[in-house]
N, C-alpha and C positions, 0 to 999 in steps of 0.2 A: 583505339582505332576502330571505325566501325567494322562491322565482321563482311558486309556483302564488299567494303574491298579489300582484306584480306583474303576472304577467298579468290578477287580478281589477282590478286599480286601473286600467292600463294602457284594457282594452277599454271599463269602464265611461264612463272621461274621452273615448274616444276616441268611443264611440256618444252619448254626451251634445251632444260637438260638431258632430255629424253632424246631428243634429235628431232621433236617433231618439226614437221613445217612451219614456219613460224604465221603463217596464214590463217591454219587451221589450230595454232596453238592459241593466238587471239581469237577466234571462233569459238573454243573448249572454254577458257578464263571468262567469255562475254556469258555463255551458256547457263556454267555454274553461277555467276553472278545473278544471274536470272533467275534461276530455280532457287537459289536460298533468300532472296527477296520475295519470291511468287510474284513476277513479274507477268503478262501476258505473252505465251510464247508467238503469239502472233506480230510480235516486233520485230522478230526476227525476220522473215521477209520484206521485210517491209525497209529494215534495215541495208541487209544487203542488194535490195534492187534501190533504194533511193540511193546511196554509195556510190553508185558505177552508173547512175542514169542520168549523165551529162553530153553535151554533144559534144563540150571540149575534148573531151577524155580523147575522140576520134583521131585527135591531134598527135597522140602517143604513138601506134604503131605506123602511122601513116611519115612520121621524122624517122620511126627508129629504121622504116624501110628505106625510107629514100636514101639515109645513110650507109647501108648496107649495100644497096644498090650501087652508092656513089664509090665506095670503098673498092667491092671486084669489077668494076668497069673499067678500070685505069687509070683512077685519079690520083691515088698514091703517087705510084711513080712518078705522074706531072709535076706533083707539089713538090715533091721532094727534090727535084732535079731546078726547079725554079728556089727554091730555096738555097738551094749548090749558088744558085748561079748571082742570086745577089749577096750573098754573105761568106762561102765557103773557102773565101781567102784569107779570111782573118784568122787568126792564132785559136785554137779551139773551134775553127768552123765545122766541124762534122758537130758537135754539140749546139754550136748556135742553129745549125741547119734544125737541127731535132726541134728548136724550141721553135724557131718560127716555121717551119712546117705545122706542128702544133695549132698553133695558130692560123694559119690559114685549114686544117683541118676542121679546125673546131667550128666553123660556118658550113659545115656542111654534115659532121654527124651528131651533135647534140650529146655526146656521149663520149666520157672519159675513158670506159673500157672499149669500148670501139677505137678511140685512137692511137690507146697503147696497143693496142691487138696489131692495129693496120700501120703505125709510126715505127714499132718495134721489131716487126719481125723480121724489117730492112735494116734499121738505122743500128742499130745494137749488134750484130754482125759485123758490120761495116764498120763500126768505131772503134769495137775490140781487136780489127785487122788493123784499124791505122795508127793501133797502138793505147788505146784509151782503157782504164781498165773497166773490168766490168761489171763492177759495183755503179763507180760513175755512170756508167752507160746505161746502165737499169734506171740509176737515181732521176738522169735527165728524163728520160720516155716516162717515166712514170710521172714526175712532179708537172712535167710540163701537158700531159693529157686532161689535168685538169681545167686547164684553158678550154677543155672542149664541153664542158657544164657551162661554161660564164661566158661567152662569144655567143652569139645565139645563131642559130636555134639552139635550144638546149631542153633536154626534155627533163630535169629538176622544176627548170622555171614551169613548162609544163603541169606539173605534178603541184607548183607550187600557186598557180596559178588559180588553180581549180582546191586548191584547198583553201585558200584566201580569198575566194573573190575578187585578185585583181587581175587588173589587163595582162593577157598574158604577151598581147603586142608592144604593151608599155614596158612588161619584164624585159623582153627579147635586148631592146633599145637599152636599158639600164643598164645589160649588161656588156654593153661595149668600151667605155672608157673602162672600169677593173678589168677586164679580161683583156686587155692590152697593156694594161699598167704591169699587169701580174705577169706577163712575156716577156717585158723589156724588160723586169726588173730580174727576171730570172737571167736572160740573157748578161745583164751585168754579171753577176756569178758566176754563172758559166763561162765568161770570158777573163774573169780573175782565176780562178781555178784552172783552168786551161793554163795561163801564163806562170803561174807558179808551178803548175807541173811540167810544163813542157810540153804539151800537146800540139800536136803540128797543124799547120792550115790547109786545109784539102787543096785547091788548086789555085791556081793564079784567077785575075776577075778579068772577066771576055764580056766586051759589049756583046757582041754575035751572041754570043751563049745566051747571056743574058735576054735578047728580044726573040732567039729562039724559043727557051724555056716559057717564058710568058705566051706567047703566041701559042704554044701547046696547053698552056694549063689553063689560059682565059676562058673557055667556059664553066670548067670548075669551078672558077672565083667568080664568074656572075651567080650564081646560086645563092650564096647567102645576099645579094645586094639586091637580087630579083626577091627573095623572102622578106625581107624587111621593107622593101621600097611597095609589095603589096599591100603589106599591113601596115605600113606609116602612111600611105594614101587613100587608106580606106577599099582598095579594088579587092581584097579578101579576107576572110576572119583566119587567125591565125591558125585554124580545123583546115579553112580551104589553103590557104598558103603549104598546110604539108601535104595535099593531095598535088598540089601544081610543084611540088619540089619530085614528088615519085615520079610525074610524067617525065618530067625535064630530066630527071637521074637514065630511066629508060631510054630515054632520046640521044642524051651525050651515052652513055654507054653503051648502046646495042647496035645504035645509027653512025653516031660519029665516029666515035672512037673502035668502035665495032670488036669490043673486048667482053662485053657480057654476054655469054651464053644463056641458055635457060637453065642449065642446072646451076648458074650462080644466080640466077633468080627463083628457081625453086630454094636453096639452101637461105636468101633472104626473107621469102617470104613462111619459110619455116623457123628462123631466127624471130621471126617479128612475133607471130605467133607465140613463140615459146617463152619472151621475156615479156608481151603482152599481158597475155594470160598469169603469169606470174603476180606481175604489178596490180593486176586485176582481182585477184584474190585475194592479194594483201591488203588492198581498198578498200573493197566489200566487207574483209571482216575486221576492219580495225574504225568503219564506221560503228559497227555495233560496240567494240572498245568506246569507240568516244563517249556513245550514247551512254554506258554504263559508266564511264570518269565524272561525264556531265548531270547523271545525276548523284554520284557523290561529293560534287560541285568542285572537284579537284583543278580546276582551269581557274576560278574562280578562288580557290587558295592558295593557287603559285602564284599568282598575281598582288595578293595579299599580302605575301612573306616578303614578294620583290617588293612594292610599295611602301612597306614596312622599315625598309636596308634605307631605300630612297627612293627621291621623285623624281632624281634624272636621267632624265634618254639615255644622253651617252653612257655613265655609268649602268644601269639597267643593261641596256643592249650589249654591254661589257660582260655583267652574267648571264645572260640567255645564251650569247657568244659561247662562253666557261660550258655550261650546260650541253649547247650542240655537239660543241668537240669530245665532251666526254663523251656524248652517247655517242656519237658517231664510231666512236673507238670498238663499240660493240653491234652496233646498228650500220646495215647499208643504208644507202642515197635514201632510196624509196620508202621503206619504214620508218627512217628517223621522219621523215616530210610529214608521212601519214599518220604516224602516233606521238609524237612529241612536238611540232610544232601547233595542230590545232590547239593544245593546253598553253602555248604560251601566247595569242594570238588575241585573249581580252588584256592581257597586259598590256602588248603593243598598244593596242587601241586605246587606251586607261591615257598612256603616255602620250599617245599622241605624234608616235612617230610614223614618217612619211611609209604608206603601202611598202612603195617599191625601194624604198632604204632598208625597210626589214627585208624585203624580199631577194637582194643581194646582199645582205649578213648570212641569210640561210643557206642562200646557194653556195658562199663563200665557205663555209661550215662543213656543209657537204664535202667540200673541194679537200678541205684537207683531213673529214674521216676517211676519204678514200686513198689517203698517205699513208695511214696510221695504224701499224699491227695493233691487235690477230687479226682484223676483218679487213684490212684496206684492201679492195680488191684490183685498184691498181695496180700495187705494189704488189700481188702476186702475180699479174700477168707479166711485170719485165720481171721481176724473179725467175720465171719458168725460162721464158726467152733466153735471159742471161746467164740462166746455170748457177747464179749467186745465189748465196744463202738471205733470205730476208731481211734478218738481221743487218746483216751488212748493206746492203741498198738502205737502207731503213736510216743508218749514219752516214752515209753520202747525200742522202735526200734530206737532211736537218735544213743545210742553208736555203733551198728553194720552197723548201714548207714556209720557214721565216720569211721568204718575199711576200704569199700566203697571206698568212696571217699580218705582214706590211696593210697590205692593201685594204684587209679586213678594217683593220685599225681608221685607217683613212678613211675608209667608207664611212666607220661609226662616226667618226670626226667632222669630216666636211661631206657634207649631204649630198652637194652638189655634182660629187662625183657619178650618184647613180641618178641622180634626176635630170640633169643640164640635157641630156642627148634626148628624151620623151617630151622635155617641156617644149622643143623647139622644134621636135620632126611630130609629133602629136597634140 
């Protein structure tokens, strides 16, 4: 093996073990690569400002705000209580509530841990009073927040958008048939489970209730139809469509609903800032990673090995699939995107599979490292909430992971699932 990536392999494992940040651990690994080459250190700027010198990127804190915003203004509660109101009579309905609250969450924060954060701290209370236990209760809120990566807006596709070059408006759209598929199929589960446990049905079904609850949460739910009916008609780039989601957050929150304060828009606009900046560093120095894989031409041998096994998509996309969920197991969202999918990304292309079919594999990938101990960081937030040990969430969560990975499968299978919604609104 050659020695300058050994020493990349070598420093990176060894700063990982250290605790460093994993920012700055690809930073240290890119460095040393550098210096045992005699490489120009002048790459290195050059590096980290071409990395993060996009205007998509602008797109990132500007979702992560408006969902933050939309979350302490009142929107929860609507969702929630509209969710009661069209499903919470059937057998298992505080569960079903959680999955399609979920879902209509996920149009508005782009973010998995954001909607266990804001789904959980209500629904997982309330389920383990009406008797649910709390393993199950963790397992729903957590497998079901994943809906809030694949419903769009979602800032993965984001991330994913700008490391592939493709439309990130065409992402948004793709991922609306799986990120409903993946609901209702969890929802099946959730309503088997429930009936073989015995879990009760939250209330009786109220028309009144029902056109009340809508009537309250309908601005909420124009949010996502107002973000994507921009960018599917051309009136904004999907950068402006998240500045036109902050205003409209500000507006139904402060004006209408008149629940946001300014210290829950200070603590937003300090949130955004903080997982910004984050994702932002990790950018910057895992573009000088790439630079240094790409020139031990490692994209260019995974590609090789895979073409090697075979020439077809499906199969291929099979192991790249294998590949994500592993890494995911040890990598969050944002670093798997940023160091492991640009090396698999001439394969794609070699193969010839559609942009936005790999581009919802990956998101899908994502969806379930963030299920998956040690690192599933979903799965630590309804842990904390529920008091349960991980572990155990972890085997209540099996069957909804498999709806998951259902869908994934389907994706890889029939195409049409993520392209049919782009080809006809774009």
């Amino acid at each position: 093996m050659n020695i300058g990536l050994v020493v990349l392999i070598v420093a990176t494992a060894v700063c990982l073990v250290a605790f460093v940040p994993l920012g700055f651990a690809l930073g240290v690994a890119s460095l040393g690569y550098m210096l045992i080459r005699g490489a120009p250190l002048a790459i290195i700027p050059q590096q980290l400002h071409g990395g993060v010198d996009n205007y998509v990127l602008l797109a990132l804190p500007l979702f992560i705000l408006a969902g933050s915003l939309m979350n302490t203004g009142g929107i929860t509660r609507r969702i929630i209580r509209l969710a009661k109101a069209l499903i919470g009579h059937v057998r298992g309905g505080l569960a079903l509530v959680n999955i399609i609250a979920s879902m209509f969450f996920a149009g508005i924060s782009g973010s998995a841990v954001a909607d266990t954060g804001a789904m959980g701290q209500v629904l997982i209370p309330a389920m383990k009073k009406e008797g649910y236990s709390a393993r199950f209760s963790a397992a729903v809120t957590s497998s079901s927040a994943t809906i809030g990566i694949i419903i769009p807006p979602s800032i993965p596709m984001v991330l994913h958008g700008f490391v592939s070059a493709t439309s990130i408006g065409r992402l948004f759209l793709a991922g609306l048939i799986p990120g409903i598929m993946v609901g209702l199929f969890q929802m099946g589960v959730a309503y088997r489970i429930s009936a073989i446990r015995g879990y009760p049905k939250t209330e009786s079904f109220s028309l009144r209730e029902l056109l009340a609850a809508t009537k309250e949460a309908i601005l909420a739910l124009l949010l996502p139809i107002i973000i994507l009916g921009f960018i599917s008609f051309g009136i904004t780039t999907p950068t402006e469509a998240g500045g036109v989601a902050v205003v409209y957050a500000l507006l139904v929150g402060g004006i209408v609903y008149r629940e946001l304060r300014l210290r829950d828009i200070y603590e937003g606009l300090k949130e955004t800032v903080t997982t910004t900046a984050i994702i932002m560093v990790i950018l910057a120095f895992s573009t000088m990673l790439g630079w240094a894989l790409s020139q031990q031409r490692v994209p260019q041998a995974i590609a090789a090995t895979v073409l090697n096994i075979t020439e077809n998509p499906q199969i291929a996309m099979l192991l790249i699939s294998a590949l994500l969920i592993a890494a995911g197991t040890f990598l969050h969202g944002a670093p798997l995107q940023l160091i492991v999918v640009p090396m698999l990304l001439p394969l794609a292309r070699n193969l010839g599979i559609d942009p936005l079919q790999f581009g919802m594999v990956v998101v899908l990938c994502v969806g379930i490292g963030q299920q998956t101990p040690p690192v599933g960081s979903a799965l630590f937030v309804t842990s904390s909430i529920s008091g349960e040990d991980i572990i155990n969430v972890s085997k209540d969560n099996i069957p909804f992971v498999l709806m998951i990975l259902l869908v994934l499968l389907l994706v890889i299978f029939v195409p049409g699932i993520s392209t049919l919604v782009p080809s006809l609104l774009m």
